[in-house]
FIKOL-601475 format. One record per residue (C-alpha): y, x, z; residue in one letter. Coordinates in steps of 0.2 Angstrom, whole numbers, padded with zeros to 4 digits, always signed. Layout:
<recs>
YXZa...
</recs>
This chain:
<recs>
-0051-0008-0013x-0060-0016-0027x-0064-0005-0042x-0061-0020-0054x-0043-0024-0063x-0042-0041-0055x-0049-0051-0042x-0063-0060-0041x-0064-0076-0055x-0075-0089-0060x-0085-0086-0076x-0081-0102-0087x-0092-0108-0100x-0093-0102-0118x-0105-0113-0126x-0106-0132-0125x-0118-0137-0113x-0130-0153-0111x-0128-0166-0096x-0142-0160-0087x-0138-0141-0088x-0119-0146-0086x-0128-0156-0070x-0139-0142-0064x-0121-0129-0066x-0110-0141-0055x-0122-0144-0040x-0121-0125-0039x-0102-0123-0044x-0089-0137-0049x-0079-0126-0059x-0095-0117-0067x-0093-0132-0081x-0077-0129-0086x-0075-0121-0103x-0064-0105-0106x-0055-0112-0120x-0045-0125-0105x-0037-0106-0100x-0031-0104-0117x-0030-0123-0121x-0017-0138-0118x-0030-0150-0119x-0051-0149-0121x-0061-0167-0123x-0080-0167-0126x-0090-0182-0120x-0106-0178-0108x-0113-0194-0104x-0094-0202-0105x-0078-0196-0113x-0068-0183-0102x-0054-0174-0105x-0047-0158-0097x-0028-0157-0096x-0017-0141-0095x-0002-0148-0101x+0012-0152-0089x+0020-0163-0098x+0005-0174-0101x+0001-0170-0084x+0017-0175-0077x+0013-0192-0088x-0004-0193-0077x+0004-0190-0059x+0019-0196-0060x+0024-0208-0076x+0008-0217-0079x+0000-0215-0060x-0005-0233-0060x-0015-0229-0076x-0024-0217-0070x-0031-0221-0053x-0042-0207-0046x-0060-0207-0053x-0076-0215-0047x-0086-0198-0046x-0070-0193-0032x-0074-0209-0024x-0091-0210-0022x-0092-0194-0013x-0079-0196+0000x-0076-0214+0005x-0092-0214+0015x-0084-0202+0027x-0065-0206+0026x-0066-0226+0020x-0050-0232+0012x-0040-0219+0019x-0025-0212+0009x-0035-0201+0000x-0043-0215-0008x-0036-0229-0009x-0026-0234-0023x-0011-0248-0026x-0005-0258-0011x-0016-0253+0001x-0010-0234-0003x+0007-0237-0004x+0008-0243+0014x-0002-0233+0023x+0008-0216+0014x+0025-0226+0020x+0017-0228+0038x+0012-0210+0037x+0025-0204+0030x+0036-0198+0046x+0022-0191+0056x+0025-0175+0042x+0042-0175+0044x+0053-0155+0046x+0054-0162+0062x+0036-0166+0067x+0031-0151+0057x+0041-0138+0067x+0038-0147+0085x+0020-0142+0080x+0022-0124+0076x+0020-0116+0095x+0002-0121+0094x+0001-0111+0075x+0010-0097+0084x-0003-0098+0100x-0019-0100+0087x-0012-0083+0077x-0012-0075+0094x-0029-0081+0098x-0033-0077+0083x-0028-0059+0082x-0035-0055+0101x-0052-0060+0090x-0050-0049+0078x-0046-0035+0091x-0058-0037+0102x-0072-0037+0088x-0069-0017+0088x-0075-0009+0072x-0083-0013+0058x-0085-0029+0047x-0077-0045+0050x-0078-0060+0039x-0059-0066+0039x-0067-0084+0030x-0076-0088+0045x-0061-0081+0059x-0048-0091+0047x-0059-0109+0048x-0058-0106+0069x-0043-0103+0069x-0035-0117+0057x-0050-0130+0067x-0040-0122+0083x-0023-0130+0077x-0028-0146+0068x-0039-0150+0085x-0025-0147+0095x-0011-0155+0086x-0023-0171+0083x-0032-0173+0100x-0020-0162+0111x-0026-0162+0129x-0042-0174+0122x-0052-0173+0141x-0070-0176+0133x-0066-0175+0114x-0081-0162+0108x-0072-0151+0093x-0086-0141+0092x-0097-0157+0088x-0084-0164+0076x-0080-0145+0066x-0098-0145+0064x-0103-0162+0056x-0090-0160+0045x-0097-0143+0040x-0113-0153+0037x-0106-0166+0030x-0098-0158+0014x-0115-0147+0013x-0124-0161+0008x-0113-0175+0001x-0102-0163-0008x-0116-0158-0021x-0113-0168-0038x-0124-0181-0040x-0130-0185-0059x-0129-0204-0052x-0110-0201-0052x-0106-0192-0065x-0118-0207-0074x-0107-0221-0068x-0119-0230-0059x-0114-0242-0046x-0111-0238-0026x-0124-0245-0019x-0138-0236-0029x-0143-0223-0016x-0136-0206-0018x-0150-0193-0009x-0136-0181-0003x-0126-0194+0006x-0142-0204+0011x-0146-0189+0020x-0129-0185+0030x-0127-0204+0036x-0129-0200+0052x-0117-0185+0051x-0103-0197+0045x-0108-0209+0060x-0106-0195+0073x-0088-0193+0064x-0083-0208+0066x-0088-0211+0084x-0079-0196+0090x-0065-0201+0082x-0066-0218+0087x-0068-0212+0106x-0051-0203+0104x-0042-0217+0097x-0048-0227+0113x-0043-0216+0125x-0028-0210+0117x-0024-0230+0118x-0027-0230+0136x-0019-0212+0145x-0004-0216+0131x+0007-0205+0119x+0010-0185+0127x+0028-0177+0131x+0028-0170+0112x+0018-0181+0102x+0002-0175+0094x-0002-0183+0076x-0014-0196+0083x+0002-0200+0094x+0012-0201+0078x-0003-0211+0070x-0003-0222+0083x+0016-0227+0084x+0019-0228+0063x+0021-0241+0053x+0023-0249+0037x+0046-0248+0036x+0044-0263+0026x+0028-0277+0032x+0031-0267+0048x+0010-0267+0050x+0001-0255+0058x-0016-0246+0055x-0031-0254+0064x-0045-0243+0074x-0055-0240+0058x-0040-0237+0048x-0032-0224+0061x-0050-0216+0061x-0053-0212+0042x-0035-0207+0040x-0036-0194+0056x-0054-0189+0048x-0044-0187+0033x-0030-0174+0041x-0043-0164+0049x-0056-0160+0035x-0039-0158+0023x-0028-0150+0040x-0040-0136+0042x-0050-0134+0028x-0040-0128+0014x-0027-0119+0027x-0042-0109+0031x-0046-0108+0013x-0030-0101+0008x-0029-0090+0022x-0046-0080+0020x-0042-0078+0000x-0025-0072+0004x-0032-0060+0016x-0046-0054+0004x-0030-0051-0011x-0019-0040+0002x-0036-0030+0005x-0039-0029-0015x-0018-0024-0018x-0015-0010-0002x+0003-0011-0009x+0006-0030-0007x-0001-0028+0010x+0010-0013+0014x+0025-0023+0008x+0022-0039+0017x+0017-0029+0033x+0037-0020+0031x+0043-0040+0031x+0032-0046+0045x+0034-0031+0058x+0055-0033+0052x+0054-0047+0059x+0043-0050+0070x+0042-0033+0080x+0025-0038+0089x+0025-0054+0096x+0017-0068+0084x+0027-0078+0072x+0037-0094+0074x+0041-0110+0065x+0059-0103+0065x+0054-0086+0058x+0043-0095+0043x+0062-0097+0033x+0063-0076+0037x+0047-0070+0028x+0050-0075+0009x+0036-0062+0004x+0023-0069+0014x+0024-0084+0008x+0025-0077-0009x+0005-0072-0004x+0000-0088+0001x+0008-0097-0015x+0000-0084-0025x-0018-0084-0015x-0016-0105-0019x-0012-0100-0041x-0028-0090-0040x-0040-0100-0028x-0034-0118-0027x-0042-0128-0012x-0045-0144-0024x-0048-0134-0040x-0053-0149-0050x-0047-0166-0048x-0050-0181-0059x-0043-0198-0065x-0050-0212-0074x-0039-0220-0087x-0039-0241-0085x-0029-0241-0102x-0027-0234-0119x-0015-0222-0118x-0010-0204-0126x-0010-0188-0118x-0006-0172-0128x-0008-0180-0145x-0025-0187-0140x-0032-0203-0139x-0037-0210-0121x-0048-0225-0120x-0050-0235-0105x-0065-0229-0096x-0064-0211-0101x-0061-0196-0089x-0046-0188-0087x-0049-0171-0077x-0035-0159-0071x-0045-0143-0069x-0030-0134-0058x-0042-0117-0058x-0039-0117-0078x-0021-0124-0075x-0015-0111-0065x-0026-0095-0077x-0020-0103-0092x-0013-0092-0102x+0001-0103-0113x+0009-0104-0096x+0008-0088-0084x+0010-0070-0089x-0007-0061-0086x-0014-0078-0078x-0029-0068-0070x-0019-0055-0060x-0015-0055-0042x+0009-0054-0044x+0015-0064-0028x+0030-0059-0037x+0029-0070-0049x+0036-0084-0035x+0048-0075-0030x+0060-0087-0042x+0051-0105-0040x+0063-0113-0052x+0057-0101-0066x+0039-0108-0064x+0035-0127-0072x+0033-0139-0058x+0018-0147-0066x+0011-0129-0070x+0007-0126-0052x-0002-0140-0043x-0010-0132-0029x-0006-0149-0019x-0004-0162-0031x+0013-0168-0040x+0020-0187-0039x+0019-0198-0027x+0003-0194-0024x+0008-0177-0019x-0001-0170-0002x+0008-0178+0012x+0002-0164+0022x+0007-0148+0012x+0024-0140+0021x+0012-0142+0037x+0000-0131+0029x+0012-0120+0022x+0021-0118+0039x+0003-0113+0048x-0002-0100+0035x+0014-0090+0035x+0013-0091+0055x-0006-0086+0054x-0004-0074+0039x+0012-0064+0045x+0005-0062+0063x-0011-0054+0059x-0002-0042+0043x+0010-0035+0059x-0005-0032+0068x-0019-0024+0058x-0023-0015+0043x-0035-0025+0032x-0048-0015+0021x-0063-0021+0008x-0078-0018+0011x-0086-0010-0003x-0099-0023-0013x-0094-0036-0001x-0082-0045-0014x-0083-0065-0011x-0088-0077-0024x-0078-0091-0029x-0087-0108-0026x-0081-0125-0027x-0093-0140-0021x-0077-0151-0012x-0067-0136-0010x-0065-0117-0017x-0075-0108-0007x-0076-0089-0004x-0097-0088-0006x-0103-0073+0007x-0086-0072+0018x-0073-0064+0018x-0079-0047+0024x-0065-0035+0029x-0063-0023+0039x-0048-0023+0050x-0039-0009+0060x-0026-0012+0075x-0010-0004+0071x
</recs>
């Protein structure tokens, strides 16, 4: 148990800050730059080589995501870092070329998809928890158990029964991959064009090459041996299409999008998995509480799809763990027009960031913004949709977000019915956000069979 009032945050800035030092602060941690007044704030604009403005409104932000999302397409800093890894891939693109891929996507997320999927959440949480028992006494860091076992699902619901795939190789170029390209670079923030060499992403070419030839290699075999008896998403992948040009995603296009699904299938699960299990560990009655739901229902076995509907408290945690510790904690647009947000003049050109760290601690919209409540959720409706964007808003929103939700209450409420999780004392993890929110040092717990 912490003996702090609330868990772990971010110290914002107080003072305005020059590019370079606002430079220097991002290439350690994103959301180190963003000014404490946003938590108290609708709206903050400055200018730090360009014009930026950091929205906490939901209205206006419901105007950025939903209304005017042609107007604001997302920003060439956003761009820069990613499409060398994940090309043209639904993350990135914009107009046309998104809207088809999303509709030809679209089904492989389907309830129905989702829940086939589950037995192999339910078989990861075992795996999972005969990890933790057979570690025996003493620390574990739950960040690092939590990224094998969400890279256990998203590999085997991508290349299910894959003969020679290497996901070992893959998990760990991606690892590498958002070390070094992930860092800010001054030439982005700067505007400068893409093909002025960026040193971060120079260095991890051949990273994002041994990405994409693994992927490739699956797609090619997958072609060959055909879809399995339950299709896998690169099955799913594979047999979409656009409902309306009825076109299909090429080899390169199946490639970045599948890239896409694993970086974003078992990153931020694990991510919210690991803070989730650090915030029971900091509140020993939330734990005790969710524990009474979990073992209610599940007795000892590991949990279901079908049991996800049963454990309303748990996945009060995970929605709580996402309020606090957003995966994408800041996201950014860039305005093509002139426009008004909040009152405010937007020019075309300027930046229009949605700091969703200040968003969700801001204090005009949650009642005591830094504590850890997972009963705040308890009424969903109470809460502004477009005051809680832990996947997005619009129809932009994350295609992928009731499969995450459905593999952290699984993993979550299987390993609260089978252990006691404890702090460690000085071990408290830092938040840090280069692509993601990170937990900096683990998550180090200490975890006690029941």
């Amino acid at each position: 148990m912490t003996d702090t009032e609330f868990p772990v945050h971010v110290p914002l800035v107080r003072e305005p800050w020059g590019i370079l030092k606002s430079l220097n602060a991002a290439r350690q941690n994103v959301l180190s730059i963003i000014p404490e007044i946003a938590t108290r704030q609708p709206m903050v604009s400055g200018k730090t080589g360009k014009r930026w403005h950091m929205v906490m409104d939901p209205q206006a932000l419901r105007h950025v995501l939903l209304d005017g999302l042609a107007d604001y397409p997302k920003s060439d800093v956003t761009k820069n870092l990613l499409r060398p890894a994940i090309g043209e891939s639904l993350f990135v693109a914009e107009g046309a070329h998104w809207r088809w891929q999303r509709r030809a996507a679209a089904p492989v997320f389907s309830h129905r998809n989702v829940m086939n999927l589950a037995p192999i959440m339910t078989a990861a949480a075992e795996r999972s928890a005969a990890r933790i028992a057979a570690s025996g006494p003493g620390a574990i860091d739950m960040a690092d158990e939590m990224v094998r076992a969400t890279f256990d699902v998203i590999g085997e619901v991508t290349f299910s029964g894959g003969g020679g795939f290497d996901r070992d190789a893959l998990h760990r170029a991606i690892d590498r991959y958002i070390a070094e390209a992930g860092k800010v670079s001054l030439l982005d923030i700067l505007g400068m064009p893409d093909w002025v060499p960026r040193p971060g992403r120079v260095f991890s070419g051949q990273v994002v090459k041994e990405m994409k030839s693994v992927a490739d290699r699956a797609i090619d075999d997958r072609r060959t041996t055909g879809a399995k008896d339950i299709p896998d998403l690169l099955d799913l992948l594979l047999a979409g299409e656009d409902p309306e040009t009825k076109r299909r995603m090429n080899t390169a296009e199946l490639r970045d999008n599948l890239l896409t699904f694993i970086v974003a299938g078992h990153e931020t699960t694990a991510l919210t998995l690991g803070w989730a299990l650090y915030l029971c560990a900091f509140d020993p009655a939330v734990q005790a509480r969710a524990r009474t739901e979990a073992t209610s229902v599940l007795g000892t076995r590991a949990a279901t799809g079908a049991d996800v509907a049963n454990l309303p408290y748990i996945r009060t945690i995970i929605d709580e763990a996402l309020r606090l510790y957003p995966p994408a904690a800041l996201v950014s647009r860039t305005a093509l027009k002139r426009d008004t947000l909040g009152g405010r003049e937007i020019r075309p050109g300027d930046t229009v960031m949605i700091p969703i760290y200040a968003l969700h601690r801001n204090h005009l919209l949650w009642d005591a913004p830094d504590s850890f409540n997972p009963a705040r959720f308890a009424d969903r409706k109470a809460i502004d949709r477009y005051a809680y964007l832990p996947f997005g808003d619009g129809p932009r929103i994350c295609i992928g977000a009731s499969f995450a939700l459905q593999e952290a209450v699984i993993i979550l409420a299987t390993l609260l019915a089978r252990f006691r999780f404890t702090a460690i004392p000085g071990r408290d993890p830092k938040p840090v956000m280069i692509l993601t929110l990170r937990p900096q040092g683990g998550v180090w717990l200490q975890a006690d069979p029941l």
